[in-house]
Structures are given as C-alpha cells and as structure tokens.
N, C-alpha and C positions, 0 to 999 in steps of 0.2 A: 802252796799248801794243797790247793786242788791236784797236783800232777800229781802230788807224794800221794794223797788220798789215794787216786787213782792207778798209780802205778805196784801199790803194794796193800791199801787199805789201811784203816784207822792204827793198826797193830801197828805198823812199818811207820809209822809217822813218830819218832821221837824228839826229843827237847834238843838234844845233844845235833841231830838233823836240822833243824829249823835253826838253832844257835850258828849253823856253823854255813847254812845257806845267805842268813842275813847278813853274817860276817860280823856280828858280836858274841858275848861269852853266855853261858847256860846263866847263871848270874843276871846277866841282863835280861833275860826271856823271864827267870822269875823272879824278880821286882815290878816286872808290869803284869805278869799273867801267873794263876797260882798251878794252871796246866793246862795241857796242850787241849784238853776240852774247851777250855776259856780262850786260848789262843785260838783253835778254829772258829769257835763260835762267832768271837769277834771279828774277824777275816770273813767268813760267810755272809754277816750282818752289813758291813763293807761294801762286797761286793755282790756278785749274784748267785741265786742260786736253782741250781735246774729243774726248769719247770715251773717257774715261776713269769716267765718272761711268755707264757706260751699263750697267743691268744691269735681267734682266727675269722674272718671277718664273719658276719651276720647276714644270712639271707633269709628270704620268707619261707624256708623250709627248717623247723626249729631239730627233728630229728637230725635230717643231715647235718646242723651248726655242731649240733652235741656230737655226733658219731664224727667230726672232724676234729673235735677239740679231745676226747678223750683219747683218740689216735695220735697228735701230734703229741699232747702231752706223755703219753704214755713212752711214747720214741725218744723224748728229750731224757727222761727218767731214768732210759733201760740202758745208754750208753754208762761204759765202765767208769765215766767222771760222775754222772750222775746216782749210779748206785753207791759209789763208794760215797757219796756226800748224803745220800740218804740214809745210810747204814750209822755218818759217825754225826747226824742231827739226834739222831736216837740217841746216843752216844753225850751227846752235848745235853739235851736234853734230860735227861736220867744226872747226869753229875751237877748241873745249875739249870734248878727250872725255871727260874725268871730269864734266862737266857736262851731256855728251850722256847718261851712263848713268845720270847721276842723275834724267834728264830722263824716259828711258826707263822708269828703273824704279817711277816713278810712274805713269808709262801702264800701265805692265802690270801691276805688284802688281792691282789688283782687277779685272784680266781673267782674270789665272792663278787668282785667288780665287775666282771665280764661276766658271769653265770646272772648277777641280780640283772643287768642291761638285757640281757635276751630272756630271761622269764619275761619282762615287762613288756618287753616288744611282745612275745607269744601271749600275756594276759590281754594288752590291747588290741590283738587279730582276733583276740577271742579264742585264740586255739587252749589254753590253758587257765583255770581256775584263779580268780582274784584272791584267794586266802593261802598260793604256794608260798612257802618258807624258801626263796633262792637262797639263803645260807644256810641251809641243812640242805638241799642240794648241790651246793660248794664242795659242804665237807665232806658227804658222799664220797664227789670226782676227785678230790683232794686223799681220802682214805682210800679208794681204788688203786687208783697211780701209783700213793705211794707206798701201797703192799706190791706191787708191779715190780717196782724200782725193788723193793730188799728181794724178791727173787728176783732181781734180775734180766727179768725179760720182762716185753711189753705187754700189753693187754693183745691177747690175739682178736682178728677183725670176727668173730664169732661170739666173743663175750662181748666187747663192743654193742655190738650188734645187740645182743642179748639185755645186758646192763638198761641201751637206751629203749629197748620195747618194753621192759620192765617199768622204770621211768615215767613213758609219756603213758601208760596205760594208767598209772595212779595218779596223774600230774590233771591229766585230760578234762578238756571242760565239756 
C-alpha cells in the first residue's frame, strides 16, 4: 500500500489494484473494508508510520535536542513515501474520523513522549518554566512537520533554527 501511495499518490491507489496485488477478488476487499480509506487506514494503524518512529537522543543542550529532532523529523516527512502517507492520512481522516484519531494518535503518542521527557529534563536543569504544557508543544512539532510533509519538503535549517528561538524564548525560565 505504502509503495502504490508513493509511487502514484492516494488517486492511483484503487480497489481493483489492491484486489488484484493481494491475489483476491474486489468483493473480497469490500466485505472487510467499505474503502480504500478504511483499507489504508487500517494498514497504516498496522504498521508504521513516517515520522513517528523519529526520536533523537537528549543531551544538556535543550535547543540543540529540539533543532535535531525537528530536522530529522522533518527528513523522515519529506521523502515521497512519507508525503504521500501524509496527504492520504488527511484523506483517511476526513472520510472516518474515529480512524483519523486513531491514526493520529499513533503519530503523536511518541512525539508527546519524547517532547514531555526533555521538557522535564529542561524544567529540572532549570532551563525552562515548571507550568510548560509539553503536549501543545508536541502538537506544535507535530503541526510543523506535518504541513512540511503535504509540501513536500523539509523544514529548511533557517526555520528550524527560527521555529526553535521562537520556542525557548517563550518556554524560558
């Protein structure tokens, strides 16, 4: 499903395709799934999905943690498997939203995880305020990325850069 994504985008992925990669009939694809929405979504939910997997270790420099994580993320995003899975989450999304949020909350469970673990380290150096909300800065680098990803390309190192002086300037203890 990822390759067809990515080799032609959500449009190019048909029933008739997927029926016929699996090596059973359309019939059979819709008895279990009412569309190929349902089918990616469920395949997505399965297995992985880009950008989600991205985490980078922690050191006592909180800017540098952040200006590496929204680089790597942003790289994992902009390749053509990755936008094309971002363009037909929207996609999934929009047609079944209890499947959109199940979709989402896979993406983000271990962005909020790795974002709340280094706020905490930076609230106990002291570098940052005891009252941050790390899950609205989750969703932030989560909303970044993945406006990144439907254009297409990454965060250049100048918004990066940008994004995170932004950032520790209102975070700052």
């Amino acid at each position: 499903m990822r390759r067809a994504l990515a080799a032609g985008g959500y449009d190019a992925v048909t029933i008739e395709g997927l029926a016929e990669a699996a090596e059973v009939s359309k019939q059979t694809i819709y008895r279990w799934w009412p569309s190929k929405a349902a089918i990616l979504g469920e395949a997505l939910l399965e297995g992985g999905l880009p950008g989600a997997e991205v985490s980078v270790p922690m050191t006592a420099d909180l800017g540098a943690d952040l200006r590496a994580w929204f680089s790597a993320m942003s790289a994992a995003l902009a390749d053509p498997e990755g936008v094309a899975v971002a363009r037909a989450l929207i996609v999934v999304t929009a047609s079944d939203p209890e499947l959109g949020l199940a979709l989402n909350e896979k993406l983000a469970a271990p962005i909020r995880e790795w974002v709340a673990g280094r706020v905490a380290r930076a609230v106990e150096a002291g570098d940052v305020r005891a009252d941050v909300d790390a899950a609205a800065i989750a969703d932030q680098f989560i909303a970044m990325a993945s406006y990144a990803a439907l254009l297409g390309r990454p965060l250049s190192d100048g918004r990066v850069d940008a994004t995170v002086a932004v950032l520790l300037r209102g975070i700052g203890a």
